[in-house]
C-alpha positions in Angstrom: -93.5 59.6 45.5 -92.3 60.5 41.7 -95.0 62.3 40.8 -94.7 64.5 44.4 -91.2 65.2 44.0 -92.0 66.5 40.5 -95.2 68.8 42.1 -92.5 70.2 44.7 -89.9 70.9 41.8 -92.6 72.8 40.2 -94.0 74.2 43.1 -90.4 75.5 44.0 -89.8 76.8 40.6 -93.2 78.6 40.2 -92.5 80.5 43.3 -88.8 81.3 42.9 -90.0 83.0 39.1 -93.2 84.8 40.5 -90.2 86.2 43.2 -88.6 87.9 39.8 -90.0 90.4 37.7 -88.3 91.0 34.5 -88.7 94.2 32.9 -90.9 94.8 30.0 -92.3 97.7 28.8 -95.6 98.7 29.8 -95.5 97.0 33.6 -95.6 99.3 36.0 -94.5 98.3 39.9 -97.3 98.1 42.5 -97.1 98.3 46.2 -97.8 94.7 46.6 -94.5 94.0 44.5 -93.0 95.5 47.4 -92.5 91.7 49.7 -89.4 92.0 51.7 -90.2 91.3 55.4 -89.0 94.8 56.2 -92.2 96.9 54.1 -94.0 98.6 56.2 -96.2 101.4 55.9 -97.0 103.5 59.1 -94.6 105.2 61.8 -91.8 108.2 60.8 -89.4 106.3 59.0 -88.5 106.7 55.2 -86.4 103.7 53.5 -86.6 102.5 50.2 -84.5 99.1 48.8 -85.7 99.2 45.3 -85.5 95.8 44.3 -83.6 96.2 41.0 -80.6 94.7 39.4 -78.4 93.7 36.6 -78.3 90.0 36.1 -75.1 89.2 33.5 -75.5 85.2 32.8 -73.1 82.9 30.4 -71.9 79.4 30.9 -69.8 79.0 27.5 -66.8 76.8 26.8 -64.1 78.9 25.4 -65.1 78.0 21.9 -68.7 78.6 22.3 -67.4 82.3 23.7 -65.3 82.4 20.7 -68.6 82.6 18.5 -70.8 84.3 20.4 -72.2 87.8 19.0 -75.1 88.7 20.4 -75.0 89.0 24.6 -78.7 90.1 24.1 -80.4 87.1 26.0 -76.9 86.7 28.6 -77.9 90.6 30.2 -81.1 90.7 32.1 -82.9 93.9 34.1 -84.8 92.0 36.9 -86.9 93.5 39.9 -87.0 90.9 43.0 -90.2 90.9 44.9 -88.1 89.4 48.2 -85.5 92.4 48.3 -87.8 94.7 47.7 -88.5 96.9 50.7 -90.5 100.1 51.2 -91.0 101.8 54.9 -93.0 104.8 54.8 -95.0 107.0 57.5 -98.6 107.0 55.3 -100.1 105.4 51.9 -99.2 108.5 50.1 -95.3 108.7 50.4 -94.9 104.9 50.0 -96.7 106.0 46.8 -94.0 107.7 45.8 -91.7 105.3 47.1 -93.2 102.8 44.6 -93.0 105.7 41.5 -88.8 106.0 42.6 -88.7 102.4 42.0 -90.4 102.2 38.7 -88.1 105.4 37.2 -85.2 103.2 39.2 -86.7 99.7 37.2 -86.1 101.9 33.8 -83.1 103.2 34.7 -81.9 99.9 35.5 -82.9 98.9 31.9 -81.6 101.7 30.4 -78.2 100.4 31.7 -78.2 96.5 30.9 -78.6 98.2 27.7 -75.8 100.1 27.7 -74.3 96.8 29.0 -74.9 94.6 25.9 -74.3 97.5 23.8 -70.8 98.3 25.1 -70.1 94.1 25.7 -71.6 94.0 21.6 -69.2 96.5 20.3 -65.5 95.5 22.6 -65.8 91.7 22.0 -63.7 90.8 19.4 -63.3 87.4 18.0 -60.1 86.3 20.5 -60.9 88.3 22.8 -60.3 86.7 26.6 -63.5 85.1 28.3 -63.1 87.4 31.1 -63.1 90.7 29.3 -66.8 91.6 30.4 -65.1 92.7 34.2 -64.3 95.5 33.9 -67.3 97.0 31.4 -70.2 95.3 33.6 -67.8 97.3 36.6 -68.1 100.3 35.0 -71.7 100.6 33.7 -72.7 99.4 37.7 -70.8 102.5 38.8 -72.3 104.8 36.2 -76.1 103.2 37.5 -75.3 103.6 40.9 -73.9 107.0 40.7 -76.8 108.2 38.4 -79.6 106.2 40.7 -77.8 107.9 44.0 -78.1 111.1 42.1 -81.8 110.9 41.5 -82.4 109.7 44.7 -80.8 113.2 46.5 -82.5 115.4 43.6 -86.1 113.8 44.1 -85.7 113.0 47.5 -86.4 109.5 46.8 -89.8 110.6 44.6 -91.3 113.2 47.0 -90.4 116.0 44.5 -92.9 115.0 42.2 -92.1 116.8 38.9 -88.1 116.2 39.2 -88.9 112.9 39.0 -91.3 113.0 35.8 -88.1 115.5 34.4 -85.8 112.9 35.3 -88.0 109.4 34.2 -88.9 111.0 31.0 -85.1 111.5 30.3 -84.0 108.0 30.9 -87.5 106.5 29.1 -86.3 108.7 26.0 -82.8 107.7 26.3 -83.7 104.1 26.6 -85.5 104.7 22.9 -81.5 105.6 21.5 -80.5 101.6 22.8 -83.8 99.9 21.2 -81.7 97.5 19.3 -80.1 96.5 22.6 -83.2 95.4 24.2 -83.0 91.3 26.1 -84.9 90.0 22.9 -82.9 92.1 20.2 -81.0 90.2 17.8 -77.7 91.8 17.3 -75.7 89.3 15.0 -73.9 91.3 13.1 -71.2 94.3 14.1 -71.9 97.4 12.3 -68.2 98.1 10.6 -66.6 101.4 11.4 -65.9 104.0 8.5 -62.2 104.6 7.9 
């Protein structure tokens, strides 16, 4: 009985990862990522729910905070399989469906790093548990803004070469944040120039 409660745990936790894709450079979204109920391919509707987020993860006691310096590890750009959804008339559109989401997947990067950039550089050594609110606020705003944006201008990755314009611009902004990256280690501030 043991050993099968220990299979389901692992079972359960094997499933619940292969649900989460975290980004990495190099992986490129697939259709078959695409594993909400709701994709469908077929009919004259257009929908996309891209699937990407901005995970922001501590559990520190307020001393533990007190010493932390690098937020690195704590910010995470995830793309979930399960909220994923695609609904598209014909192969070809949910094509670019899946393209919107990958420049969407980078541009989602792009701004945890901006996250743990900004969260890097405002912490200061007293500074109040709690202060992360309002930056994490703002940077979602800026993402959503900027993915909403995209979204009009390409209409949702139909206009082909907007969208290269557009992904190449956040691929070569994401180079300017490389030290911010989930697996960066930031441990000491850089001290400003009087």
């Amino acid at each position: 009985m043991k050993y099968a409660l220990l299979l389901f745990l692992f079972s359960f936790t094997m499933v619940k990862a292969q649900d989460t894709i975290a980004w990495e450079a190099g992986y490129k979204l697939k259709l078959s990522d695409f594993q909400s109920p709701s994709t469908k391919i077929g009919g004259d509707t257009y929908r996309l729910e891209t699937g990407s987020q901005i995970d922001f993860h501590y559990h520190l006691s307020e001393e533990a905070f007190k010493k932390i310096k690098n937020f690195n590890p704590k910010v995470h750009c995830k793309f979930k399989r399960s909220a994923a959804a695609l609904i598209a008339p014909d192969t070809m559109n949910a094509q670019n469906l899946v393209r919107f989401s990958q420049y969407d997947f980078d541009l989602t990067e792009l701004y945890s790093r901006k996250l743990r950039k900004q969260l890097h550089e405002e912490k200061q050594k007293y500074s109040n548990i709690n202060f992360f609110k309002a930056i994490f606020e703002k940077i979602q705003a800026e993402l959503n803004e900027r993915r909403n944006t995209a979204g009009q201008e390409t209409q949702l990755g139909r206009e082909k070469k907007k969208l290269k314009t557009l992904h190449g611009e956040v691929l070569k902004e994401m180079d300017a944040y490389s030290s911010y990256c989930k697996d960066c280690d930031i441990t000491k501030k850089k001290k400003k120039k009087a």
